[in-house]
N, C-alpha and C positions, 0 to 999 in steps of 0.2 A: 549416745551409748545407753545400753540397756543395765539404769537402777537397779541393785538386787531388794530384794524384800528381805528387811532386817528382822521381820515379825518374829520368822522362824531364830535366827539365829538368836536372840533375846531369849525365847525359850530357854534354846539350849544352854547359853552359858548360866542362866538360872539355876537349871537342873542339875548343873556338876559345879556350882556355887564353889563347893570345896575346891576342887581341881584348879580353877580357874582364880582363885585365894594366889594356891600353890605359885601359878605361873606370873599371874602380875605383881607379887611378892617378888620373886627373881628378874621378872624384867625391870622392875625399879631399881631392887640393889646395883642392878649391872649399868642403870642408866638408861633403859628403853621405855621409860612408863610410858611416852606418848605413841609407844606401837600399841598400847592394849587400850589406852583409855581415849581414845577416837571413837566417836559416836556412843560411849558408853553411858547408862543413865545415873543420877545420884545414887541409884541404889546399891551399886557396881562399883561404883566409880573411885570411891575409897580404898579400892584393893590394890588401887596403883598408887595411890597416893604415901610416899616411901622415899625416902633420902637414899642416894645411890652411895656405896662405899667411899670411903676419900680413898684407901687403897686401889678398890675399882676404879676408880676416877682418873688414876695417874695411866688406865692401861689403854692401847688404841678401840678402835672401835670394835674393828676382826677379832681383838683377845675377848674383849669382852665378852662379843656374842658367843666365841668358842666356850668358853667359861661358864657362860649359860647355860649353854646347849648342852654340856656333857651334866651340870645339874640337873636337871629336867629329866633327864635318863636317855633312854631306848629313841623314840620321839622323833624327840628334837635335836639327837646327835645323827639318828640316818636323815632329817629333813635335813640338817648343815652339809652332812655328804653331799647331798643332792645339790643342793643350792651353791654349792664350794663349783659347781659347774656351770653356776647362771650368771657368769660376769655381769652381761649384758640387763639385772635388776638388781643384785648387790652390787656392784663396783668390784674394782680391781681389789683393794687393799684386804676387805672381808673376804673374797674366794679364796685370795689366796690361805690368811688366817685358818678356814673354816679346812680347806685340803690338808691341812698339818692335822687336822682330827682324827684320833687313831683311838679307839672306844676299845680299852679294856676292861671288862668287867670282874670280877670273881663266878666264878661257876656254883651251878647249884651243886647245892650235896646229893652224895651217893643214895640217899633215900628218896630227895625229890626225882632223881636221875629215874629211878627205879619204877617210881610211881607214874612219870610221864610215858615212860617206854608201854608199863601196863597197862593204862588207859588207851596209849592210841596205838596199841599194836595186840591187843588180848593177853599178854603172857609174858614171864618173865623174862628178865635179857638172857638168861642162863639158860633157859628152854629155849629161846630164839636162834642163838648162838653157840657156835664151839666155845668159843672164849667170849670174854667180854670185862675191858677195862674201866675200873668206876674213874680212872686220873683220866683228869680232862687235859687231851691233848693241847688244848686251847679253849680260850671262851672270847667272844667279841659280844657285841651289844645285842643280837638278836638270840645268839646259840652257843653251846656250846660241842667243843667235837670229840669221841672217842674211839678207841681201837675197839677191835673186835675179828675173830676168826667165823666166816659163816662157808660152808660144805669145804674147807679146808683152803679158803682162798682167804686175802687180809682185803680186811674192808676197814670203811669209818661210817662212825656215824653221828651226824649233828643232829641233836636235842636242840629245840626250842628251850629258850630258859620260863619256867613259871610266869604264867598273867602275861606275856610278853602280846599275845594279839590281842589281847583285850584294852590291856594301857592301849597301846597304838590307836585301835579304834575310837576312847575316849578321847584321846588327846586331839586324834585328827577331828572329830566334832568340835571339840571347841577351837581349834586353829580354823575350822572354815568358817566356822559361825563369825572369830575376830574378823577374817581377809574380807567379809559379805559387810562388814561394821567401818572396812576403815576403807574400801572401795565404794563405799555409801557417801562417807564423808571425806576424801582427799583425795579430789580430784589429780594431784600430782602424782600418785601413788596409783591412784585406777587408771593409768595408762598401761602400768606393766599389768594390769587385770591378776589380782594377785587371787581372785575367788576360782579364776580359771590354771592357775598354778599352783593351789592349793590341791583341783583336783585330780590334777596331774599325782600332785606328790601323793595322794592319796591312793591313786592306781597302783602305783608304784611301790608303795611301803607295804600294802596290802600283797600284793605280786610277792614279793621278799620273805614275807614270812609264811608263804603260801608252799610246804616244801613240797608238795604234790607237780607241782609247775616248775619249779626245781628240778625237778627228775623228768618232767617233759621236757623242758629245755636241754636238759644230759642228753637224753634217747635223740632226740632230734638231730642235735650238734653230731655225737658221734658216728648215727645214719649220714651225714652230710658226708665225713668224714672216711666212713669206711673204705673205701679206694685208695686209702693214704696213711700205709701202716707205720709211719713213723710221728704221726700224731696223734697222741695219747688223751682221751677223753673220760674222766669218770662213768664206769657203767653204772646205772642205779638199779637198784635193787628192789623193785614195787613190793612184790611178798612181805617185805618187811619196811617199811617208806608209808606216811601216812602225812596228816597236814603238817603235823610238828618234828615227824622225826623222819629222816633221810637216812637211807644204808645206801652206800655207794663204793666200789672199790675203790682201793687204794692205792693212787699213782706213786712210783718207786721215784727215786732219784732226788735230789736237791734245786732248791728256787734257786731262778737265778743272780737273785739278790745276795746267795750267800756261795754263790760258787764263780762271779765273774771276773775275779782276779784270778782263778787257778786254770780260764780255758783256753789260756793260749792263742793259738794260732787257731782254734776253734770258734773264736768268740764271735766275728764277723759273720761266719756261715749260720752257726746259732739264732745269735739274735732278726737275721736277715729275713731266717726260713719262720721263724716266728712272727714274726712283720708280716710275711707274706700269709701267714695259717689266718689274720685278722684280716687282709684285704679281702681272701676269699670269703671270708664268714660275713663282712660288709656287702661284697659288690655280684657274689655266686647265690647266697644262700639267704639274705634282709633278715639274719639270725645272728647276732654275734655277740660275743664276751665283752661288758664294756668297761672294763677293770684293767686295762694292760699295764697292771706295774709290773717291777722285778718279782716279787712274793709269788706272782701269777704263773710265772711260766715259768716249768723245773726240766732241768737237763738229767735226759735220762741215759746215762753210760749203757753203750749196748756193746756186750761178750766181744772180745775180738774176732773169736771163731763165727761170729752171728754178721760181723761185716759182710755183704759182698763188694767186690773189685768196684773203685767208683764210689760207693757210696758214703755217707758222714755215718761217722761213727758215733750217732748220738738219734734217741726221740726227742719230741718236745711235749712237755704234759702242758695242760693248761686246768690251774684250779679256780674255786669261788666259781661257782656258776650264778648265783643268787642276783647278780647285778647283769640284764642282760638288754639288749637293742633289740628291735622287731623292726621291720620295714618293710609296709604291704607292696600291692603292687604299682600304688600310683604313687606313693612315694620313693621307690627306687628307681622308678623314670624318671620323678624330679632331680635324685640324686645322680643319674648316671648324668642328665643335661649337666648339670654345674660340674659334675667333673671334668667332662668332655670339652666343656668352656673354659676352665680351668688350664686343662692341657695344653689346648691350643691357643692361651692367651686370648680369647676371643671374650673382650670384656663387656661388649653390649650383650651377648647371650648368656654371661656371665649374671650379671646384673638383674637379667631379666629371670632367669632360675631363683636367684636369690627373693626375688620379688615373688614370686610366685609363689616359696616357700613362708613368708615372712607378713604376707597380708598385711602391705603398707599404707602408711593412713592416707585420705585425701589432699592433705598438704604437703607430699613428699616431692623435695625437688631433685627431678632425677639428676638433672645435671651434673647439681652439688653433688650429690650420691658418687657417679661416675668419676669424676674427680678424686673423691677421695678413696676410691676402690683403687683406681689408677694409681695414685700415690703410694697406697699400700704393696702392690703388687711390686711396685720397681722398689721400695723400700727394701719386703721381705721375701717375696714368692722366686727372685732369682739368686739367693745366697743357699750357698751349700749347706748339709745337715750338720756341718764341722765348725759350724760358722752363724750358724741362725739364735736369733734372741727368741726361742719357742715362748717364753710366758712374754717377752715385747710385744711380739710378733701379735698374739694371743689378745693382750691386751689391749693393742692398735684396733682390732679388729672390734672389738666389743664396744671401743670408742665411735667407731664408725655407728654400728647397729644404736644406741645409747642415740647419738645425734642425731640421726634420720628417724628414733621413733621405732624402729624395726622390731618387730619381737618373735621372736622365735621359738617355736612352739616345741615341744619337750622332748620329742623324738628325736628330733633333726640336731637339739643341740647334746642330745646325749652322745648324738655319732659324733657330731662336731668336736665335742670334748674328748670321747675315744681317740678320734683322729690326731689330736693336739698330744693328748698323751702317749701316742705311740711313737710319733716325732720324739718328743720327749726322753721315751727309751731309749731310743736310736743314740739321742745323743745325750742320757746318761751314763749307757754302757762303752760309749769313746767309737761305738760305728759309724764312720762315716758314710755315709746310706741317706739319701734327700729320699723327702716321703714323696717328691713326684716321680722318683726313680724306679720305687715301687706300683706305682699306679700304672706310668706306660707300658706295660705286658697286658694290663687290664682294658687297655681302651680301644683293642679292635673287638676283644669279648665284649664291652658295654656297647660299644656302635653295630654289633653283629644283634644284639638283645633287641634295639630299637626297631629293628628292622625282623624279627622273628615270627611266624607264624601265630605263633600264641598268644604275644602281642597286638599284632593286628587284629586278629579276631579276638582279643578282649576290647580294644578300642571301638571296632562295629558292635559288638554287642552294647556297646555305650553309647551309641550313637542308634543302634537302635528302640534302645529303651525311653533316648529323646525325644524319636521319631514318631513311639508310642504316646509318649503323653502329650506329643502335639497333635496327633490324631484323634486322641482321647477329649481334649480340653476343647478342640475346635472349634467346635458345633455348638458349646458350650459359650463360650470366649462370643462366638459370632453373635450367639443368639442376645448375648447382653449387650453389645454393641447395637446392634438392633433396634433394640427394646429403648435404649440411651436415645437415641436418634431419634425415635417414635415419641419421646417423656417430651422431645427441646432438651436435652441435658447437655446432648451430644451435638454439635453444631459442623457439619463435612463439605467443605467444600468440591464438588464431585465436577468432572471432566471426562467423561470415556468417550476412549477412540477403538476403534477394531472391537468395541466391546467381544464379540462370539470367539475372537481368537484368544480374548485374555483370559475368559472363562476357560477356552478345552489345555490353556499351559498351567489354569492352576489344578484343572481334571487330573490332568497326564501329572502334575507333580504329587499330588495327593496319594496317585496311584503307586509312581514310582517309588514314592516313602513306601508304604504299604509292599511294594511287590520286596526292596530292602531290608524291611524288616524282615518277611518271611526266610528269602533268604538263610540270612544271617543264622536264622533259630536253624537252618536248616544245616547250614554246615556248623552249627556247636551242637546238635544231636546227631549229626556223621550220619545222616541219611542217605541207605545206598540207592543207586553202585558210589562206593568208596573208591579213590584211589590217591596213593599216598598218602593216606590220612583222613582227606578231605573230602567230602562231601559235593557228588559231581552235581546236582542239582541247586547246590547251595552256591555255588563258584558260579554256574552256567544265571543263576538268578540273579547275582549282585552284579556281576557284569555287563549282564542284558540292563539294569536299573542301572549301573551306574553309564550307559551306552544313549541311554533318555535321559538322566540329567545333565549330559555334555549337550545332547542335541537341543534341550530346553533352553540352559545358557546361552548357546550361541543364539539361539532364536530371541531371548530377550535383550541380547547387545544390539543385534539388528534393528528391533525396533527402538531402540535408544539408550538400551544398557539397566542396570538392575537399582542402579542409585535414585 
């Protein structure tokens, strides 16, 4: 495993000396001195050195750290969110703790309010807006939010609270300068590779207070969305939206945290079509909200006269956009395999998705592995959503990952976590609705993707960009081998038979790569004549090549096979 270079990090906790006081002050009281004073020098090293509370003392581990975290501020309450999702490096008992973390702040006053809108918007809110309310609808840790009227429509708007990106910055310098300090020195601890989840959280927190990207994720989601007028998306408002401040409309209705005893015989179709607005955003779009509590999703009563015949008499909003999943395109191939695997019980392909995702060490015994996958499955994956132990279930799982070493890189457990939480809904709100009940509509859509035009030719294009740098390095590669052989370094023991015919199958293959390659480039620039899309030269080329590397195969079984 590749040592970090502690040089730099020493630096840095130097430099904010103070900050770094602050925080091994509070990890002592709480009882964590030995997260900070791990590879720390004498001259440091006294800032952890602090008796933890006899009061803290009596609390468990998870209160603690929540306790922490919400002193530290901004920080280290969105790094607990986050981490409240990492079973599989805190343990059960902490996530769960760290998920009860609900960060109220006080809001800034009406004059900081003022001064931030003026700075990153040119102009007063009064000039900005019809209206404009200085009472803060609300305030969490990073913003706070307010009413406002803009060309006669109601919007809101979240304010950054004061210094809020700047602490964050500071803070995350010195949390990765720590993670580089104590993945230097504990080995037990540098298996969850905590320098590489520190950068993660860093992407991440940075993302969050970035409210420009905020308003791209709004515009994106609702473009997904447009075809589907009964789901309600905040429009944002760029003209007035800047890094700290967000203008976005204002969805009508109530969360459904505070309206799902009054929806009756509503509640099942509600939360259902809800469930389903996140499967599409997962498995249509590798864009999706990854917050799905009740707070998130508000029921929007629609006019009786505005029903048509058939239809539910309800939207669905969805707020917080700030917390969001991405999934490029090789990772929603991975994801659609493990569901598909998933679906159809098929645990060795199962296994083998998981693995692919999870970059399992050298010592992993699959056996063991499958085993306890299988055990899981018959455990939990066949009980009903009326019936399932979701944090059991949850935690089974994370047990399993934890044993084999597995770790799971921050993307995949973000979806992973959405997914657990959505179950979760399902069966907060008393629907009984199995989360694999909602996925099979989905799985002739994900098996129809694998198999799709654009896919394939994203995969040839990868394979000819192989193709190139095997063409590229060859002559290279050969020439050193060579030269090896010519020093004595290189010692071959050499045999040739039919020499003239091995030579023209590695001509024709050289070629064949080459004539593949061109191809391929040729039907992703749609060089005509066109037809249906495609690119008839680029078709009639990869076919003619892939027509020479079946005839070269067979030709090298015949002479004895390719092994």
């Amino acid at each position: 495993m590749h040592m970090p270079d502690t040089t730099a990090a020493m630096r840095t906790l130097r430099r904010n000396r103070a900050r770094v006081g602050e925080i091994a002050g509070a990890f002592s009281r709480y009882g964590f001195a030995s997260w900070v004073s791990a590879g720390v020098p004498p001259s440091l090293s006294g800032l952890a050195d602090r008796l933890v509370d006899d009061e803290l003392a009596a609390m468990s581990e998870g209160e603690r750290l929540r306790g922490l975290c919400v002193e530290l501020g901004t920080t280290f309450i969105k790094l607990a969110q986050l981490l409240s999702t990492r079973r599989d490096i805190v343990g059960d008992e902490v996530a769960e703790a760290l998920a009860e973390l609900q960060a109220r702040v006080p809001p800034d006053s009406p004059e900081v309010v003022r001064q931030i809108i003026v700075e990153q918007l040119g102009a007063e809110p009064e000039e900005l807006f019809d209206e404009f309310s200085y009472e803060a609808l609300g305030s969490a840790s990073i913003a706070q939010v307010h009413t406002a009227r803009l060309d006669g429509s109601e919007v809101v708007i979240k304010v950054q609270h004061a210094g809020t990106a700047e602490r964050i910055q500071s803070d995350l310098d010195i949390l990765e300068a720590l993670a580089v300090l104590l993945e230097a020195n504990d080995p037990d601890l540098a298996v969850y590779r905590p320098v590489e989840v520190m950068g993660q959280a860093r992407r991440s927190l940075l993302a969050e207070v970035n409210f420009r990207l905020e308003a791209a994720h709004l515009a994106e989601v609702g473009s997904n969305f447009a075809g589907e007028p009964d789901v309600v998306i905040p429009t944002p408002y760029p003209q007035v939206s800047s890094d700290r401040v967000l203008t976005m409309s204002r969805v009508p209705g109530k969360p459904l945290s505070d309206t799902i005893s009054d929806l009756g015989d509503n509640a099942e179709s509600f939360v259902r079509r809800g469930a389903d607005i996140y499967i599409e955003m997962i498995f249509r779009d590798g864009l999706f909200h990854a917050d799905p509590h009740p707070g998130n999703l508000v029921w929007i009563e629609q006019p009786a006269e505005a029903v048509e015949e058939g239809q539910p008499s309800f939207h669905v909003g969805l707020l917080d956009f700030g917390k969001v999943g991405t999934l490029d395109d090789d990772q929603s191939d991975v994801i659609d395999a493990f569901v598909l695997a998933a679906l159809n019980r098929d645990l060795d392909a199962l296994i083998d998705s998981l693995l692919s995702i999870c970059d399992p060490p050298l010592t992993l015994d699959r056996s063991a592995l499958r085993g306890d996958v299988a055990g899981w499955i018959d455990m939990f994956a066949t009980t009903g959503a009326a019936n399932i132990d979701v944090a059991g279930s949850s935690r089974a799982a994370e047990d399993i990952m934890r044993r084999h070493r597995l770790y799971l890189p921050s993307d995949f457990a973000l979806l992973m976590n959405t997914l657990t939480q959505l179950q979760g809904l399902l069966v907060e709100t008393g629907v009984h609705i199995e989360l694999r009940e909602l996925l099979e509509p989905y799985a002739a859509m994900i098996a129809a993707k694998r198999f799709a035009p654009q896919r394939l030719l994203r995969q040839a294009q990868s394979s000819s960009r192989d193709w190139q740098r095997l063409v590229d390095t060859f002559p290279v590669e050969v020439a050193s081998i060579l030269q090896g052989i010519r020093a004595g370094q290189i010692e071959v023991p050499l045999r040739l038979e039919h020499l003239d015919r091995n030579v023209n199958r590695l001509v024709y293959a050289i070629i064949t790569a080459a004539v593949f390659q061109g191809s391929a480039r040729l039907w992703q620039s749609r060089t005509p004549p066109v037809l249906g899309g495609v690119s008839v030269p680029g078709a009639v080329g990869t076919i003619a090549a892939g027509g020479v590397a079946v005839r070269l195969l067979r030709s090298a079984k015949r002479a004895g096979g390719i092994g």
